[in-house]
N, CA, C and O atoms as a MOPAC input file, in Angstrom:
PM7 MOZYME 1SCF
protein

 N     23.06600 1    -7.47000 1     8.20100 1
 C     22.62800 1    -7.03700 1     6.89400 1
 C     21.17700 1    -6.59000 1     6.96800 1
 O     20.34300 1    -7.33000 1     7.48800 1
 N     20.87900 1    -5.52400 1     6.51500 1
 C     19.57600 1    -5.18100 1     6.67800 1
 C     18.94100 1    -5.60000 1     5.53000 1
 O     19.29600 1    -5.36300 1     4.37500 1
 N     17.56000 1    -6.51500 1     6.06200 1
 C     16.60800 1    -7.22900 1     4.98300 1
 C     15.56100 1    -6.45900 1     4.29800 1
 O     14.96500 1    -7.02000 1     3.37900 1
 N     15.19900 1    -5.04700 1     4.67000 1
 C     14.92200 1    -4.36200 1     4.50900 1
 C     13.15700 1    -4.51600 1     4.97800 1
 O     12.26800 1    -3.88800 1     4.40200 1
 N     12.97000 1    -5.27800 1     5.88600 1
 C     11.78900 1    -5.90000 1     6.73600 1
 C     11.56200 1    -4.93100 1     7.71900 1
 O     12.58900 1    -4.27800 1     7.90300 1
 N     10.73100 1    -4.61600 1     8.34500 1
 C      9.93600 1    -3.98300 1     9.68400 1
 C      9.11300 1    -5.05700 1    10.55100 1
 O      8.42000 1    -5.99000 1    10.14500 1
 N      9.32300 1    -4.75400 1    11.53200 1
 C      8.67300 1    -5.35900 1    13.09000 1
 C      7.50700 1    -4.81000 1    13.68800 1
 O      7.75800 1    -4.77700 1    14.89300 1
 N      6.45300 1    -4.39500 1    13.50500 1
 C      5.62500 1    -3.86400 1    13.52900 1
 C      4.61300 1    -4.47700 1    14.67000 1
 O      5.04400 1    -5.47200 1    15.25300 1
 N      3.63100 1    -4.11100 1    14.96000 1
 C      2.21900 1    -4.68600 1    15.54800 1
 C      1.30000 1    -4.30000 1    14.80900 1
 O      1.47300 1    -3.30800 1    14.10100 1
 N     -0.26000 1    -5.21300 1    14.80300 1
 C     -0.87300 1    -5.15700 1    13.87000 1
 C     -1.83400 1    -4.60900 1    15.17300 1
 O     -1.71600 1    -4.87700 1    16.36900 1
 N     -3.00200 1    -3.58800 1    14.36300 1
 C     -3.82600 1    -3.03300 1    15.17600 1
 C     -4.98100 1    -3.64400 1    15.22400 1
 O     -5.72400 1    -3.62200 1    16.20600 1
 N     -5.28100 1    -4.42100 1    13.81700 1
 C     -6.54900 1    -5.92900 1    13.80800 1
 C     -5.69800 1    -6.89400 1    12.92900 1
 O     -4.55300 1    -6.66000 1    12.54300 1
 N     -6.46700 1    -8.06900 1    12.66000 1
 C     -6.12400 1    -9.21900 1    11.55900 1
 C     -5.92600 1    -8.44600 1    10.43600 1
 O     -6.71900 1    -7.57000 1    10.09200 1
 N     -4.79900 1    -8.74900 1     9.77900 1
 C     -4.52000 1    -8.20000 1     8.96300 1
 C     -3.63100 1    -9.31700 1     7.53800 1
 O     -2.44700 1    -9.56400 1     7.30800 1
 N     -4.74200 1    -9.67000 1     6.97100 1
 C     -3.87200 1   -10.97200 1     5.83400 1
 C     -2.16200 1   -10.18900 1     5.07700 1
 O     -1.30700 1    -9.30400 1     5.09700 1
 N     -2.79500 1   -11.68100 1     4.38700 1
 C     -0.60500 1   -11.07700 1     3.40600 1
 C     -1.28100 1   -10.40700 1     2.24400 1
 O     -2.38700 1   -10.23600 1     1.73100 1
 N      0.10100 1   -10.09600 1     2.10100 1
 C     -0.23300 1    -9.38400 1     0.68600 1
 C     -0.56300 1    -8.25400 1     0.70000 1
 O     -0.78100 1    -7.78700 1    -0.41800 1
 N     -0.78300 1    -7.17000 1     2.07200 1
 C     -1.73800 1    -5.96300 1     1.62300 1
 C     -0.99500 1    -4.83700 1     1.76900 1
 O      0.15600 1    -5.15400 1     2.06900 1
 N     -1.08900 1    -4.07900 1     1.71900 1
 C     -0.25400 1    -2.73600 1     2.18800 1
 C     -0.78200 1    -2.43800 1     3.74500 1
 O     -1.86900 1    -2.82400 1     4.17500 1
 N     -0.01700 1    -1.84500 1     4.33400 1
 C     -0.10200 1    -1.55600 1     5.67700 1
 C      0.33000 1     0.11700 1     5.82900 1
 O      1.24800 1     0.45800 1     5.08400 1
 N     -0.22400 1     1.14100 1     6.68800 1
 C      0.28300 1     2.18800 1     6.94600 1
 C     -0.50500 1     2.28400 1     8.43700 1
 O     -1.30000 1     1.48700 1     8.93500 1
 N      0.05900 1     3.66400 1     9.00300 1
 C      0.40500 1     4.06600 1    10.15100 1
 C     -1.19600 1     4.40400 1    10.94100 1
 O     -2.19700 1     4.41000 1    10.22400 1
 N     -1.31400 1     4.65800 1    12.35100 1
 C     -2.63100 1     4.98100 1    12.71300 1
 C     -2.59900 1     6.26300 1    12.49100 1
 O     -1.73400 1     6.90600 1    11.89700 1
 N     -3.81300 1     6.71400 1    13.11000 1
 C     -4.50100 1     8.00600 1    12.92300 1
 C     -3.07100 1     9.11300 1    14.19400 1
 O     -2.29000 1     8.70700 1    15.05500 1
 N     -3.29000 1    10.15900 1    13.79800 1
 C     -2.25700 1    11.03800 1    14.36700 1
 C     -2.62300 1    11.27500 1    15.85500 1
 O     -3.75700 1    11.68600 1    16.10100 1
 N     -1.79400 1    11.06000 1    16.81400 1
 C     -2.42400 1    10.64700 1    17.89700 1
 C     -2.39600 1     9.93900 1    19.01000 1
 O     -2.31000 1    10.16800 1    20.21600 1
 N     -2.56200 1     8.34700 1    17.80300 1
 C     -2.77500 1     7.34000 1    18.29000 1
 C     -1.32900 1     6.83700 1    19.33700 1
 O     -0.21200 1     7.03500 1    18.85900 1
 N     -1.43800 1     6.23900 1    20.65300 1
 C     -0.83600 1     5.91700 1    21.69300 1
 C     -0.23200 1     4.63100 1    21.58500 1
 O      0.53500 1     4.19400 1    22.44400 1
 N     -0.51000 1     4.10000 1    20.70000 1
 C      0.06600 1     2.56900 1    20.18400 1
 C      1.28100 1     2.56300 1    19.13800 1
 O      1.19900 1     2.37600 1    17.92400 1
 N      2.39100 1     2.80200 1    19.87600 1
 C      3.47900 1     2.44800 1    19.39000 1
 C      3.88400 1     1.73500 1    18.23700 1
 O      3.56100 1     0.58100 1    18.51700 1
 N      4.43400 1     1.71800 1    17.02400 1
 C      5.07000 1     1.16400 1    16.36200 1
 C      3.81700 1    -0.21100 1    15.77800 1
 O      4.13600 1    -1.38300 1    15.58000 1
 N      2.72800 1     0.24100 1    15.64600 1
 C      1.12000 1    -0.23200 1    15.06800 1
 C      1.08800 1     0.22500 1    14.22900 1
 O      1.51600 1     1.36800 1    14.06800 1
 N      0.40300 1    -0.70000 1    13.07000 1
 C     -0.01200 1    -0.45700 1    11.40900 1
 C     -1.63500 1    -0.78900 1    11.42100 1
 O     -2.15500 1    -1.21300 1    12.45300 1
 N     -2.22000 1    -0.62400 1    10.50500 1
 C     -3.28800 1    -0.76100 1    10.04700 1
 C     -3.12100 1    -0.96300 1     8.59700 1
 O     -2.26800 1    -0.48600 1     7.84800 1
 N     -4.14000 1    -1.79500 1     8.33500 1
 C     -4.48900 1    -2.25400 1     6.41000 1
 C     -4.62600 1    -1.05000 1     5.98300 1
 O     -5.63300 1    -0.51500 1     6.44700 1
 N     -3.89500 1    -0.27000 1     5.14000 1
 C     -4.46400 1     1.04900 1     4.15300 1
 C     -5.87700 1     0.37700 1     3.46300 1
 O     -6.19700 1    -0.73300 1     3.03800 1
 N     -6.38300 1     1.41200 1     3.57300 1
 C     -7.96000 1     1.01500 1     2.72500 1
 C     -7.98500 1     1.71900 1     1.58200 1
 O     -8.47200 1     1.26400 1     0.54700 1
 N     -7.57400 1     2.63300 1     1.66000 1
 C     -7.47200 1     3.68400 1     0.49700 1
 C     -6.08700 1     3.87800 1    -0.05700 1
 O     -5.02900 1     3.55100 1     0.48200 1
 N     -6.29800 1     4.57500 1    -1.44300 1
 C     -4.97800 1     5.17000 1    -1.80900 1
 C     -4.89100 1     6.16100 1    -1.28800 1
 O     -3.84300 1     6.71800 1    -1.61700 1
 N     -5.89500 1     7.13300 1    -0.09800 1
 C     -5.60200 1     8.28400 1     0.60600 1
 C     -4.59500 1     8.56600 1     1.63200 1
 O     -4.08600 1     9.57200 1     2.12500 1
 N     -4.45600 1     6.70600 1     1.83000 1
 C     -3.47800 1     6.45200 1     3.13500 1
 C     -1.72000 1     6.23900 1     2.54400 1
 O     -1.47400 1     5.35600 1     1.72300 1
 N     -0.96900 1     6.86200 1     2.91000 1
 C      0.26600 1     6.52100 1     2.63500 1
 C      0.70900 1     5.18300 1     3.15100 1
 O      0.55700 1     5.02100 1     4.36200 1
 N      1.13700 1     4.36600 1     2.58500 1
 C      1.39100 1     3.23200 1     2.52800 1
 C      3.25000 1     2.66600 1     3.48600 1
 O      4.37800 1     2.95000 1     3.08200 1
 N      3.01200 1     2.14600 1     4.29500 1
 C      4.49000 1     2.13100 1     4.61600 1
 C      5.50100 1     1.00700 1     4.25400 1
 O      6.72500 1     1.07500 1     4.14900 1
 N      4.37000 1    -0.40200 1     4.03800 1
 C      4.84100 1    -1.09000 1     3.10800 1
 C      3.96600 1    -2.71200 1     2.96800 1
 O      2.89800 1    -2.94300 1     3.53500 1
 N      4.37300 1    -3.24800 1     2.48800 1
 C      3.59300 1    -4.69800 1     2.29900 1
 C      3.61700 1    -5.56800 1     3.26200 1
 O      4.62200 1    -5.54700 1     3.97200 1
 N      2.67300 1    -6.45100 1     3.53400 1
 C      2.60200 1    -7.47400 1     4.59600 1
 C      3.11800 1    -8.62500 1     3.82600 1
 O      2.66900 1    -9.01300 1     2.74700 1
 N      4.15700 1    -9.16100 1     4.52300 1
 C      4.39400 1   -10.70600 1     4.38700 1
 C      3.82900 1   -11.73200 1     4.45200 1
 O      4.10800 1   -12.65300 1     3.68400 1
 N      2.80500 1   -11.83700 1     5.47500 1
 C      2.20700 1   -13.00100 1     6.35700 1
 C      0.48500 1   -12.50500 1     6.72000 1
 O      0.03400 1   -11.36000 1     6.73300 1
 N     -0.14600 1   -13.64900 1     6.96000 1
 C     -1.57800 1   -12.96500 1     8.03000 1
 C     -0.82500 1   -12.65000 1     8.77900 1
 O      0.39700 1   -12.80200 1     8.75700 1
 N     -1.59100 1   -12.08600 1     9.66600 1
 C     -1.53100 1   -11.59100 1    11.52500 1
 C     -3.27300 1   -11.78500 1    11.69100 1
 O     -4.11800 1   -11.09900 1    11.11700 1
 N     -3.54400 1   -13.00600 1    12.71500 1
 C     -4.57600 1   -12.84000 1    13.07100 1
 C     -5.53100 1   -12.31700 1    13.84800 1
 O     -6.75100 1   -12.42400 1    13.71900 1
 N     -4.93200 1   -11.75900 1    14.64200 1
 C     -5.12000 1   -10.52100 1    15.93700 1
 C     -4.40600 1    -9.74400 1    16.20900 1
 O     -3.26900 1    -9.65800 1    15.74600 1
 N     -4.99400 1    -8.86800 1    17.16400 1
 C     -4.62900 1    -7.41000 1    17.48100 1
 C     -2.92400 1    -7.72500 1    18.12100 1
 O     -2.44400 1    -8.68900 1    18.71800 1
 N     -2.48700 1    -6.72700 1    17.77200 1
 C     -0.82600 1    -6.67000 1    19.28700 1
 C     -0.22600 1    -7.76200 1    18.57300 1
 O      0.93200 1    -7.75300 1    18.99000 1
 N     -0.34600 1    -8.83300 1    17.62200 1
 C      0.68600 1    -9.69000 1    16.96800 1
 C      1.78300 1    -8.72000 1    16.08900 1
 O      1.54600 1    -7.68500 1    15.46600 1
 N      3.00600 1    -9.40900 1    16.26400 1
 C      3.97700 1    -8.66700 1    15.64200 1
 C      3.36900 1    -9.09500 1    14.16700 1
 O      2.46400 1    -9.92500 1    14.09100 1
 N      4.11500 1    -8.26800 1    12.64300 1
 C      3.48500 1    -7.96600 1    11.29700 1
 C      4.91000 1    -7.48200 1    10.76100 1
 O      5.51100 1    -6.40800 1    10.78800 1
 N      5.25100 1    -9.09300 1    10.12800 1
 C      6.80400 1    -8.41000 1     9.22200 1
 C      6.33600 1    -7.48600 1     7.79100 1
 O      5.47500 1    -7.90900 1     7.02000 1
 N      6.94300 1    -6.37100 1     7.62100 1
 C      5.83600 1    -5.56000 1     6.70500 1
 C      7.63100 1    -5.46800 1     5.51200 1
 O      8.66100 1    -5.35400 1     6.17700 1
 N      7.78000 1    -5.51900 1     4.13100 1
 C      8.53300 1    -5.42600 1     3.27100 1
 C      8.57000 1    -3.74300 1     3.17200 1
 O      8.12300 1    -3.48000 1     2.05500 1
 N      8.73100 1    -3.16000 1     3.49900 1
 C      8.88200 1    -1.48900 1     3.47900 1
 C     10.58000 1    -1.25700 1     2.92500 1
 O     10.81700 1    -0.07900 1     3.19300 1
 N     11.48200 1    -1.70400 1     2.45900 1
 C     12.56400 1    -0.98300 1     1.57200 1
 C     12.16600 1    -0.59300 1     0.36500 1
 O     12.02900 1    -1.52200 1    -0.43100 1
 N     11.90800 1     0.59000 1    -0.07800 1
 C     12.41900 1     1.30000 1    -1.48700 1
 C     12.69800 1     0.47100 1    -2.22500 1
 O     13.61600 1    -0.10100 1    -1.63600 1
 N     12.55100 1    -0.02200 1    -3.13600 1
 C     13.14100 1    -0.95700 1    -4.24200 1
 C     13.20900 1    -2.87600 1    -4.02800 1
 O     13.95800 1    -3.75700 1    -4.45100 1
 N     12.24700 1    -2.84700 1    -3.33300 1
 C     12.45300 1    -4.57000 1    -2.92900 1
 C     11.32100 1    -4.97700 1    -3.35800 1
 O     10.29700 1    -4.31100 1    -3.51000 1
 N     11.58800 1    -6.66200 1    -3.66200 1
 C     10.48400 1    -7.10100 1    -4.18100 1
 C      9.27300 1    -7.30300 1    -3.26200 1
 O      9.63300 1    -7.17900 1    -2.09100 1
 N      7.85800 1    -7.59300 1    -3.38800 1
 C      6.63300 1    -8.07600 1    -2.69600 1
 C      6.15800 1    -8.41800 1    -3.42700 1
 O      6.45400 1    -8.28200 1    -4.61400 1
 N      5.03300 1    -9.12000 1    -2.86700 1
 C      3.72100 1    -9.98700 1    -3.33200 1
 C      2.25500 1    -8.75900 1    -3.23500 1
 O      2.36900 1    -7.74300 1    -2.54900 1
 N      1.50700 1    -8.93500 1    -3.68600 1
 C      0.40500 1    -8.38900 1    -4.01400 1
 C     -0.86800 1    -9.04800 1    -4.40800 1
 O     -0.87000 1   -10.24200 1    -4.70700 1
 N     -2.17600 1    -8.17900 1    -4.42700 1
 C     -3.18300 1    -9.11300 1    -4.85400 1
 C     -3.58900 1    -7.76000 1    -5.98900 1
 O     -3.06900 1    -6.64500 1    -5.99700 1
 N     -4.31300 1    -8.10900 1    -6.59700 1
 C     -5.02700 1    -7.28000 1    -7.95800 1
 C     -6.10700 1    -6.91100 1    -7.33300 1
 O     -6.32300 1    -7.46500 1    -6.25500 1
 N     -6.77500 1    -6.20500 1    -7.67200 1
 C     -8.51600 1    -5.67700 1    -7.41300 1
 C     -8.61500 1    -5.19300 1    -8.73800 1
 O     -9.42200 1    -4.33400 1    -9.09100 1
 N     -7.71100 1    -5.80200 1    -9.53600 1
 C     -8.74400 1    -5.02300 1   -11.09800 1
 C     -7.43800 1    -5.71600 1   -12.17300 1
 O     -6.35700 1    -6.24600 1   -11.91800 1
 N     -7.94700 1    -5.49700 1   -13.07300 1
 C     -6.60500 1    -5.55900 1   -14.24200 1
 C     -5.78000 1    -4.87300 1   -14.17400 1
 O     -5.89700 1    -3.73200 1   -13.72800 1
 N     -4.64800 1    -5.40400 1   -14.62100 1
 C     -3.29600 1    -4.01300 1   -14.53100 1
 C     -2.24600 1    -4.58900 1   -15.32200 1
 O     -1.95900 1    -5.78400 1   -15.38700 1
 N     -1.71100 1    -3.64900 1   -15.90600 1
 C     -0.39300 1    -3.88900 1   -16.73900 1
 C      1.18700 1    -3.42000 1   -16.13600 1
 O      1.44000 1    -2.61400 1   -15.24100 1
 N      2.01700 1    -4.14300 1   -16.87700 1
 C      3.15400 1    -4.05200 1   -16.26500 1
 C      3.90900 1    -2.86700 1   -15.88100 1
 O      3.47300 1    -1.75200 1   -16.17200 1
 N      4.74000 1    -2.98100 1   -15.40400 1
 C      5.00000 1    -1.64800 1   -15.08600 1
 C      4.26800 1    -0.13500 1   -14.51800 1
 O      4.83300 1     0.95700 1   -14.47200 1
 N      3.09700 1    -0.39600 1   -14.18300 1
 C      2.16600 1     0.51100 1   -14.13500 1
 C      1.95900 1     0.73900 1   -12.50100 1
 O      1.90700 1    -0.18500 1   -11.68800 1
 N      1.85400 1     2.13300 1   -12.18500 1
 C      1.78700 1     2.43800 1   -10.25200 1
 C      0.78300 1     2.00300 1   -10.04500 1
 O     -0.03200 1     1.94700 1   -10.96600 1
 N      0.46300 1     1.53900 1    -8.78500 1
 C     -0.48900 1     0.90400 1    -8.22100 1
 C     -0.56500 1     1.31900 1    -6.68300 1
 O      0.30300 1     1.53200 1    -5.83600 1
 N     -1.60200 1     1.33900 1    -6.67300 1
 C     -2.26000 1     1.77100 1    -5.32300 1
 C     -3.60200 1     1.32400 1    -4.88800 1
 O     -4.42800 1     0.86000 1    -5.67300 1
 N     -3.80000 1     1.47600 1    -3.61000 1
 C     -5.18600 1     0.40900 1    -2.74200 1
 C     -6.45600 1     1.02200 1    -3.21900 1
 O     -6.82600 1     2.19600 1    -3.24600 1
 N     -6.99300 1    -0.03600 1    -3.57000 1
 C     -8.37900 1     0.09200 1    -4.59600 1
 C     -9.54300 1    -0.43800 1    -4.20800 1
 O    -10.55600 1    -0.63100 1    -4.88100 1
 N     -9.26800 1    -0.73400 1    -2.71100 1
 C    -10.59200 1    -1.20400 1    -2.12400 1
 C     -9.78700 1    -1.48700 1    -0.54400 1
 O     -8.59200 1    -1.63400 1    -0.28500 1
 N    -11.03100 1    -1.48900 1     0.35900 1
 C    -10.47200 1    -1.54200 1     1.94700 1
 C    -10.44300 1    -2.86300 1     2.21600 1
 O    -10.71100 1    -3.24500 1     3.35500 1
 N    -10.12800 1    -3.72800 1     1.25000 1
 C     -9.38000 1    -5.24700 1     1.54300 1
 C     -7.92600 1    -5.19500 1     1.19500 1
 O     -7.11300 1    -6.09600 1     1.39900 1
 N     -7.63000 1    -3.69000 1     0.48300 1
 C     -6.23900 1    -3.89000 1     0.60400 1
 C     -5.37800 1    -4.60200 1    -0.48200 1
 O     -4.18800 1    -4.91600 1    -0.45700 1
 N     -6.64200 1    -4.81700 1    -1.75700 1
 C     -6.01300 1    -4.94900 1    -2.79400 1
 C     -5.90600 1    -4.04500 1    -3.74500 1
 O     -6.81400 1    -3.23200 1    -3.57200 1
 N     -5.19400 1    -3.73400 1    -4.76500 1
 C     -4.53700 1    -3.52500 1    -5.60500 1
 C     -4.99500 1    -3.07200 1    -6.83100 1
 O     -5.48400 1    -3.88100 1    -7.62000 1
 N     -4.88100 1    -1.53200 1    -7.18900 1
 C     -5.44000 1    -0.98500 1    -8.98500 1
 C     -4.47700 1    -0.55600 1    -9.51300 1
 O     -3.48200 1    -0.26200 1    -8.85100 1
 N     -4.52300 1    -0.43500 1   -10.63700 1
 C     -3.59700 1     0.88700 1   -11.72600 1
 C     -4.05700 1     1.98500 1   -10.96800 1
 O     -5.27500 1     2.04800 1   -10.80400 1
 N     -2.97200 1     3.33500 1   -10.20300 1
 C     -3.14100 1     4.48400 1   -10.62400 1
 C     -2.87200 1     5.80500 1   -11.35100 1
 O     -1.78400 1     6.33000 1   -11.58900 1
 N     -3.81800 1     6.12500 1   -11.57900 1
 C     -3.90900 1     6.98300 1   -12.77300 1
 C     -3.78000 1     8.32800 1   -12.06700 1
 O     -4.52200 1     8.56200 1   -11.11400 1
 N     -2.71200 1     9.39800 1   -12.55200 1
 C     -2.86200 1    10.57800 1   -11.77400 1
 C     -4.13100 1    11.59000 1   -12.19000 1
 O     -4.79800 1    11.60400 1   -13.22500 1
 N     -4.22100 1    12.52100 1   -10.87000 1
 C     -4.97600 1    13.82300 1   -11.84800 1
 C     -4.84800 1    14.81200 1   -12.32200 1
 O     -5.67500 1    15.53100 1   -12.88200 1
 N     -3.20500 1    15.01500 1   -12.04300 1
 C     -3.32100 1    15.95900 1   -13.17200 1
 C     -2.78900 1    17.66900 1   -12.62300 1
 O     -3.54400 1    18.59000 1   -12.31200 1
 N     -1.54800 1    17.68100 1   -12.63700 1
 C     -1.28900 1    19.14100 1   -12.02400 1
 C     -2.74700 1    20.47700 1   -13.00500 1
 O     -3.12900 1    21.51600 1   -12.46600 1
 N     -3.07500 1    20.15700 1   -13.94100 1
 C     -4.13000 1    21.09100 1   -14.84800 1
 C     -5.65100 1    20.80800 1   -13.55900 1
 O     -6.35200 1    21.68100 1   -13.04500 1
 N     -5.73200 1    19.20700 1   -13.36400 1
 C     -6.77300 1    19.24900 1   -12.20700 1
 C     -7.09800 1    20.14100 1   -11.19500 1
 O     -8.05500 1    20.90300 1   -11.05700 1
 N     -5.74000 1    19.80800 1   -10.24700 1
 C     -5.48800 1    20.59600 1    -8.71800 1
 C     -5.56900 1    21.77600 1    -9.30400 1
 O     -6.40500 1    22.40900 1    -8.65800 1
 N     -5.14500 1    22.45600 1   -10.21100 1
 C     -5.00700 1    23.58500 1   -10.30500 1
 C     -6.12900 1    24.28300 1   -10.72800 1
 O     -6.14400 1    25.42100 1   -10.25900 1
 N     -7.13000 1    24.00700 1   -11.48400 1
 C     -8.60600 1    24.18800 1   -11.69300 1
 C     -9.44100 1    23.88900 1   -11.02200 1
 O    -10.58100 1    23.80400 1   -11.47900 1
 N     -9.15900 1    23.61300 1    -9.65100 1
 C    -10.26400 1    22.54200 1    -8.35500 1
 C     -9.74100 1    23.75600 1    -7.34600 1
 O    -10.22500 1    23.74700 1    -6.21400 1
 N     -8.83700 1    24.74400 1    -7.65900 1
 C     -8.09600 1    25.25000 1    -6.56000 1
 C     -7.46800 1    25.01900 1    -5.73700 1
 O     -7.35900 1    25.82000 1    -4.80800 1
 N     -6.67600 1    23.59500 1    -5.75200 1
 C     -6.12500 1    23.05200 1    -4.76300 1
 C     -7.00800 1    21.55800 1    -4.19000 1
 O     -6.52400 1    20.85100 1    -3.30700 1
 N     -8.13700 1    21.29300 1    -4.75000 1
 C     -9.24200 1    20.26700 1    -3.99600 1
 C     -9.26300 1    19.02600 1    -4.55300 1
 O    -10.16900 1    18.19800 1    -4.44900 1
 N     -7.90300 1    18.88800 1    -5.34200 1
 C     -7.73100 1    17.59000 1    -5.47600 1
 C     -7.00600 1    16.76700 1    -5.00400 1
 O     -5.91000 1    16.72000 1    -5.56400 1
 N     -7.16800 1    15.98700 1    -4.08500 1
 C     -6.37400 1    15.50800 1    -3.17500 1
 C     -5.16700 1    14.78800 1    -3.65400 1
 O     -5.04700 1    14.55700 1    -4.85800 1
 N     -4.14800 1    14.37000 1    -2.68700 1
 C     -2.60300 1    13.49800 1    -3.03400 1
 C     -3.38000 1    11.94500 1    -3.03900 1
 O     -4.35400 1    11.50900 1    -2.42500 1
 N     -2.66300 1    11.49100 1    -3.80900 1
 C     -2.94300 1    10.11900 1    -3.86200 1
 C     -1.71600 1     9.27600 1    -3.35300 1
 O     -0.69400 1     9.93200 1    -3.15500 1
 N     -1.65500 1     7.86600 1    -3.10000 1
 C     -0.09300 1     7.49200 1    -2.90000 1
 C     -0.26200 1     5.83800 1    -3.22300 1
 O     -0.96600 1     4.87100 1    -2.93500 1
 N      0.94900 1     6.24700 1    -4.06300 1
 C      1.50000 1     4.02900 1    -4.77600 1
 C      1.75500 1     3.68500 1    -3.94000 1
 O      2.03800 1     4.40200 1    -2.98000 1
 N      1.76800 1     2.47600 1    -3.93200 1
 C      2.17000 1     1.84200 1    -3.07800 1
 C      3.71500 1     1.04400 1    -3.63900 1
 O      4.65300 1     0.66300 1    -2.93700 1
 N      3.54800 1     0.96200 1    -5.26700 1
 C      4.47900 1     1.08200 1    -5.83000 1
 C      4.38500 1     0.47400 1    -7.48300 1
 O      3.23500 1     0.54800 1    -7.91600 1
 N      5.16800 1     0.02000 1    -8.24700 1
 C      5.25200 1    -0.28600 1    -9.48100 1
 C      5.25900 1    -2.23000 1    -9.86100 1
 O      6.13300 1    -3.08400 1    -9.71000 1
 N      3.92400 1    -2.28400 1   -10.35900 1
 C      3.91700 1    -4.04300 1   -10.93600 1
 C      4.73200 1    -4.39900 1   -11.80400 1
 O      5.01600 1    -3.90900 1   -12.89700 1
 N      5.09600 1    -5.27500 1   -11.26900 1
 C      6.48800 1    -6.13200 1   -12.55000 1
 C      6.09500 1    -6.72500 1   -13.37500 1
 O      6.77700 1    -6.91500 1   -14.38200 1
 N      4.60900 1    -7.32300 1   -13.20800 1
 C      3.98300 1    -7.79400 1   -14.47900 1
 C      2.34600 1    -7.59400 1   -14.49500 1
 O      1.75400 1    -6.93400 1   -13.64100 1
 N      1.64100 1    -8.33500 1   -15.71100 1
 C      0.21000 1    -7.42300 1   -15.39400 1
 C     -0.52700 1    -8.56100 1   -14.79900 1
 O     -0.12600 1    -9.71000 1   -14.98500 1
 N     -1.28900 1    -8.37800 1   -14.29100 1
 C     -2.29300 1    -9.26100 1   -13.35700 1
 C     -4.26100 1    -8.81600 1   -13.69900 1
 O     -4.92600 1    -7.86200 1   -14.10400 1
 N     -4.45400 1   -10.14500 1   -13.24000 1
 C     -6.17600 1    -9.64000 1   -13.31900 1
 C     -6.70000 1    -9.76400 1   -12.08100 1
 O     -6.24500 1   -10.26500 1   -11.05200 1
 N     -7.61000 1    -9.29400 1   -12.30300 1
 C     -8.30500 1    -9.03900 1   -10.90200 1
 C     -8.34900 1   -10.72800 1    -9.58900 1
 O     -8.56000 1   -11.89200 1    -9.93000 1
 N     -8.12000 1   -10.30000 1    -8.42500 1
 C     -7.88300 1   -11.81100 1    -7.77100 1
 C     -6.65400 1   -12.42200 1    -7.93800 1
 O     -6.49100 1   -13.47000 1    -7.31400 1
 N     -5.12300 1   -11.73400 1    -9.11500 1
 C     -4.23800 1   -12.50700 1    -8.78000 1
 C     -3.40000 1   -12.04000 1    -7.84800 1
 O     -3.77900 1   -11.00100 1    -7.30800 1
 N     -2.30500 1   -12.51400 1    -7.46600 1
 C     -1.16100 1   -12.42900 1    -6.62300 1
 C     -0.15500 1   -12.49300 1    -7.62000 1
 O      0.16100 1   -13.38700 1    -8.40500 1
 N      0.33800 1   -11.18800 1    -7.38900 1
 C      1.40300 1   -10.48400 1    -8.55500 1
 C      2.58700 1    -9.54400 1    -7.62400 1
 O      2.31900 1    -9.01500 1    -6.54500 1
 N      3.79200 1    -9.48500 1    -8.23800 1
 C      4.86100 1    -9.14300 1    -7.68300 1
 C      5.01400 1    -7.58300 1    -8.03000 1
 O      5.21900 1    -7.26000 1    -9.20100 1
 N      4.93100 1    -6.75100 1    -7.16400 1
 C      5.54900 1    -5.52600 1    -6.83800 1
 C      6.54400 1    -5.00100 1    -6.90300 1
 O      7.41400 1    -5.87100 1    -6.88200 1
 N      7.11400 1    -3.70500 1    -6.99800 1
 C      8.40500 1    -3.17500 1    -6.33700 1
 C      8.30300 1    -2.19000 1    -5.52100 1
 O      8.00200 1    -1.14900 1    -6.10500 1
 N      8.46500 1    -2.05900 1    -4.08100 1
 C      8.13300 1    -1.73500 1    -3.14300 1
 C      8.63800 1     0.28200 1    -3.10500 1
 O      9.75900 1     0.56100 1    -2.67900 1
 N      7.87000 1     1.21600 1    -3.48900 1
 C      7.97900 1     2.40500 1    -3.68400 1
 C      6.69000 1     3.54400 1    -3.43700 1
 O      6.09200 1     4.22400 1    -4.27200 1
 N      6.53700 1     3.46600 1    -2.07700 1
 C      5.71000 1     4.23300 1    -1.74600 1
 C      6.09500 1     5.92700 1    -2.18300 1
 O      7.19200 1     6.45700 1    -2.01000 1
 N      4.85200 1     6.58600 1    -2.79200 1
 C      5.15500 1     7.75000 1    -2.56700 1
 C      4.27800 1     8.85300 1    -3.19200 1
 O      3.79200 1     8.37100 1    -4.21500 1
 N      3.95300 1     9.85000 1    -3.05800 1
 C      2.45300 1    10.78700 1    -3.52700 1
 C      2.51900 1    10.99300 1    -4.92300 1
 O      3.60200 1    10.93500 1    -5.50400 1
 N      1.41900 1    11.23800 1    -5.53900 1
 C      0.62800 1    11.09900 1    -6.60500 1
 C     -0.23500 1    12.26500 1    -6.92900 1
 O     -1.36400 1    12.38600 1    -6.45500 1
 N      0.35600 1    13.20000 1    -7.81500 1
 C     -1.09100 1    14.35700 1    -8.06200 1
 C     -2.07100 1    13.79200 1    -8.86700 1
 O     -3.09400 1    14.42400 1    -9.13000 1

């Protein structure tokens, strides 16, 4: 039965709770995540557990529609997309910009990406439950 879990390696310490995505394009290290720091980084999915060093395996929650754990970096209400709001890898409301934006910037507004949708609202510092739905953001 697929748990909808990933086997991963962690590229540093990497706590629970955070979102995790892929290295830089390139990179020679196989089947390695890194903490997303940004919402610039596409997200591949949530960490279960610490990992306290480099090359430790990192069970990461990456199915479409499954539950996770999370931390806040700000207030947020239910139901609302969320994406990495600081390079610890916690957690904001995001707010799009706006097909009228990109389109008046000429294109120079960058993709953003959820990490996915809060099931309930949280304040800043809590540990709040997710639904696991990565995916871009104008």
């Amino acid at each position: 039965m697929d748990t909808g879990k990933l086997s991963l390696k962690a590229a540093s310490a990497i706590m629970q709770y955070v979102p995790v995505g892929p290295l830089v394009a390139g990179s020679e290290l196989d089947e390695t995540v890194i903490r997303a720091g940004s919402y610039n980084v596409l997200p591949l999915g949530m960490t279960i557990a610490t990992v306290p060093t480099y090359g430790q395996p990192v069970a990461v929650e990456a199915c479409r529609g499954r539950r996770a754990k999370a931390i806040a970096a700000a207030s947020l209400g239910a139901l609302v997309p969320v994406a990495v709001g600081s390079t610890n890898g916690h957690l904001i409301p995001l707010m799009p910009s706006g097909l009228t934006a990109h389109i008046a910037s000429g294109g120079d507004v960058a993709m953003r990406y959820a990490v996915g949708f809060a099931l309930k609202s949280a304040a800043d510092g809590d540990v709040f439950d997710i639904i696991v739905d990565p995916h871009a953001v104008l």
